[in-house]
N, C-alpha and C positions, 0 to 999 in steps of 0.2 A: 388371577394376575391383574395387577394394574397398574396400567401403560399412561404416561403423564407426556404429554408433547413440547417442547417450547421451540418455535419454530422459529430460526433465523437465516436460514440460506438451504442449501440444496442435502439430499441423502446417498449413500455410497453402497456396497451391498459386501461382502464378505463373508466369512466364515472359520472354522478352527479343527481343532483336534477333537485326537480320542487317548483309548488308556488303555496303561500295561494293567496288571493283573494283582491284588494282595493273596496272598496266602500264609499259612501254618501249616507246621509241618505233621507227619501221619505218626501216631501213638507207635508205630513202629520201628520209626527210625531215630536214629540217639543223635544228636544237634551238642554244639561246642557253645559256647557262652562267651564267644569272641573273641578270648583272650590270645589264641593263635593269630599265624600269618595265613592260615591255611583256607581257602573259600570253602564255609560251612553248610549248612540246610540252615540252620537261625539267622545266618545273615543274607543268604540269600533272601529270606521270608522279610528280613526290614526291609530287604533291598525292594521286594516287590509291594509289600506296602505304601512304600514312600512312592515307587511309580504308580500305583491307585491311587493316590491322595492327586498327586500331579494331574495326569489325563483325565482323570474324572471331573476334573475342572473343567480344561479344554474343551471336553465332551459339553458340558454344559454351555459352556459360552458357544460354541460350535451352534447347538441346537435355539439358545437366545438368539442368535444371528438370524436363524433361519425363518425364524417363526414370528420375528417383529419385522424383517424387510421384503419376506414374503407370505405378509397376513391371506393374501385373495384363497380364499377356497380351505382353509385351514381348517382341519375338521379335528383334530386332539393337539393337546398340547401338554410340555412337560410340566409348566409351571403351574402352582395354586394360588389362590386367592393370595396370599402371605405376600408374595413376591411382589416389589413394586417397581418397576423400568421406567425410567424417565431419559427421555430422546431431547435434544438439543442439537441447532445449528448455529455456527457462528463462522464467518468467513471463509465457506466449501469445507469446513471440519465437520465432524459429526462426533460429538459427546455422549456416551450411554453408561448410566449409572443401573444395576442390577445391584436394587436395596432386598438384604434377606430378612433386615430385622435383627430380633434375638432370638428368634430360631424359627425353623422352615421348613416344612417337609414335603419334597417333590413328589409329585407321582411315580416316580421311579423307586421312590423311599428311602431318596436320601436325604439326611439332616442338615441344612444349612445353615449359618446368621453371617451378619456383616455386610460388607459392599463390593464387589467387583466395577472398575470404574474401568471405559474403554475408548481408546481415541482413533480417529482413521480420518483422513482426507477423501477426497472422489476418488473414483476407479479411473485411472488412464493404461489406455491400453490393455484394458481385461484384468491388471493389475492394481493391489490396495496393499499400504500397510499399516497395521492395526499396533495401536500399542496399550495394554492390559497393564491396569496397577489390583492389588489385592489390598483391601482394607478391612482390618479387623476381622476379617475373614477365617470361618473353619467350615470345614467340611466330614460330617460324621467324625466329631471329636477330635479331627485333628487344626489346628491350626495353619495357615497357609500365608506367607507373605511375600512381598517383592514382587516379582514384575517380567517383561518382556516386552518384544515384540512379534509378529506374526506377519507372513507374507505371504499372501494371500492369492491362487490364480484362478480364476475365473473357467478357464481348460487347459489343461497339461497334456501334455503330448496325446494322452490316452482320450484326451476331448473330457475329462472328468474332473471337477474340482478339486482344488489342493492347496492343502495350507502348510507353513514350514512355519513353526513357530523357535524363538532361541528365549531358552529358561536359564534366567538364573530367580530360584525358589525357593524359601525355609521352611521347611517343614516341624512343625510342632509336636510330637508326638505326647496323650495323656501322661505320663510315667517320668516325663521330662525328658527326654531323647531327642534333638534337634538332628536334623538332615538336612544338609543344602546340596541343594538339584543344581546342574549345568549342564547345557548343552543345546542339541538339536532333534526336532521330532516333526516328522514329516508325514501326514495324514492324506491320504486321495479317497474321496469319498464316491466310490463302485455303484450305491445302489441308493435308491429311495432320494436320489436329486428333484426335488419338485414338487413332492409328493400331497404335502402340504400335511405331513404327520413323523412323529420323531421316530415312529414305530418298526418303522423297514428301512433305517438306513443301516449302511454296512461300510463299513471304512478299512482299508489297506493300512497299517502301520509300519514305518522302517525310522533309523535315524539312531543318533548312542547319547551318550552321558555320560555324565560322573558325577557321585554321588560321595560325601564326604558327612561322616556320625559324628558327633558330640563325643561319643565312647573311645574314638579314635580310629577305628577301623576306614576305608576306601575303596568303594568299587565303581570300575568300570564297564559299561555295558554296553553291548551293540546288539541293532536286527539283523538275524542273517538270512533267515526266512520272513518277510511280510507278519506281520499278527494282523488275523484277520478278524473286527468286533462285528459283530451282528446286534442290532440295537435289542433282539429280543431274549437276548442270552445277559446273564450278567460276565460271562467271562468268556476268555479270547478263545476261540473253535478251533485255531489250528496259527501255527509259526512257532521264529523258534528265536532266542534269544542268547545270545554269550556273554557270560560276565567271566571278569578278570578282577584278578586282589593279588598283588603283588609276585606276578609272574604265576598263578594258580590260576588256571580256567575251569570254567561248569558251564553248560549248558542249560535253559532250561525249554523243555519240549512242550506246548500247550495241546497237542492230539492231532486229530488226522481231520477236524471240522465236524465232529460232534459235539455239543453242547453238554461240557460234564465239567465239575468239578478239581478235577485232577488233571496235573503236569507231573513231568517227569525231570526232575534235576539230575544230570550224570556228569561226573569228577572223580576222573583217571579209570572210567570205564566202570564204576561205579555206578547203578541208579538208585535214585531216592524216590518214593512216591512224597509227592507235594500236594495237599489238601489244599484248596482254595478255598477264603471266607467268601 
């Protein structure tokens, strides 16, 4: 990784999100091709893909935040040589550009290129907020553009970090399939505060969305249960999520806080096993 400085006034401290889950569905179960009103297994699966492409970003900048404003004692880090950050101050603002290049692969293993560029003022009151552009930007094939902002607490009720970020995002999918993301995602980060490593943090996820395809179809989605990430799983341990498409509801179940593979989508008392990639 390498961190470029250009200093012109003071630094501010912050932080971000984390992510829902991609999956496909299990050779067993028979999936619709969209063409219905009725909430599928195939749409549930773009629906959860496009929320992987989304948080896994957050997740990223989350961890960029972490590990450039609190270098002291820093013993792993997610980025590679590829990654280049460059820190600017101008008038108590703080500028950070996170250049990926034309492609980039984290230690975590995933594929990045392009720019994520990020603005914040000082912290008043334990409080910052952060506003993220996406530039030429993808993330493991998928393209990612637009923007938000983030608001950022220092300790929330529970004394634990927490950020509420509001997306509105496009998502590019290989195949040509666009997704635009809206809404609100609210992260509190439980475990691995300070640590000075990306490797045991654990994050609390709630907050909904709406999610609108290219293809035409529409879903909406809420946390009813917390999704809980563990930095050393690639997917959510346990929570639970409802999505809605035109008066049709489905659930989908991530487990009981085992690290595995598989959820559970159930629609009108129906369950589907759901493979995660």
């Amino acid at each position: 990784m390498k961190t470029n400085f250009v200093k012109t006034g003071t630094i501010a401290i912050i932080g971000i999100l984390m992510l829902f889950a991609s999956c496909s569905k299990d050779d067993t179960t028979s999936v619709d091709n969209g063409s219905t009103d009725d909430l599928t297994a195939e749409q549930s699966r773009l629906n959860a893909e496009t929320d992987k492409a989304t948080d896994a970003v957050f997740n990223l900048i989350e961890i960029a935040y972490a590990e450039n404003e609190e270098t002291e004692g820093r013993n792993a880090s997610l980025f590679t040589d590829c990654v280049t950050i460059t820190i600017s101050f101008e008038n108590g603002v703080t500028f950070i550009t996170l250049d990926f290049g034309f492609g980039c692969q984290l230690n975590n293993g995933a594929v990045v290129s392009g720019i994520i560029n990020l603005t914040y003022g000082p912290v008043v009151a334990g409080t910052v907020t952060i506003t993220y552009v996406f530039e030429d930007f993808t993330y493991n094939n998928k393209g990612i553009a637009g923007g938000g902002t983030i608001y950022r607490e220092r300790n929330n009720a529970n004394g634990n970090p927490q950020s509420t970020a509001n997306k509105a995002i496009e998502i590019s999918f290989p195949d040509g399939l666009v997704a635009t993301v809206t809404g609100t995602r609210v992260a509190e980060w439980i475990e691995g505060v300070g640590s000075s490593t990306w490797m045991d943090n654990v994050f609390l996820i709630t907050g909904d969305r709406e999610i609108n395809f290219s293809s035409g179809f529409t879903h909406y989605a809420i946390v009813t249960e917390a999704l809980r990430r563990e930095a050393t799983c690639h997917y959510f341990v346990s929570g639970v999520v409802e999505i809605t498409r035109n008066g049709t509801s489905g659930s989908l179940d991530f487990g009981d806080g085992t690290c595995d593979n598989i959820a559970i989508l159930t629609v009108n008392g129906q369950e589907i096993i759901i493979i995660l990639n």
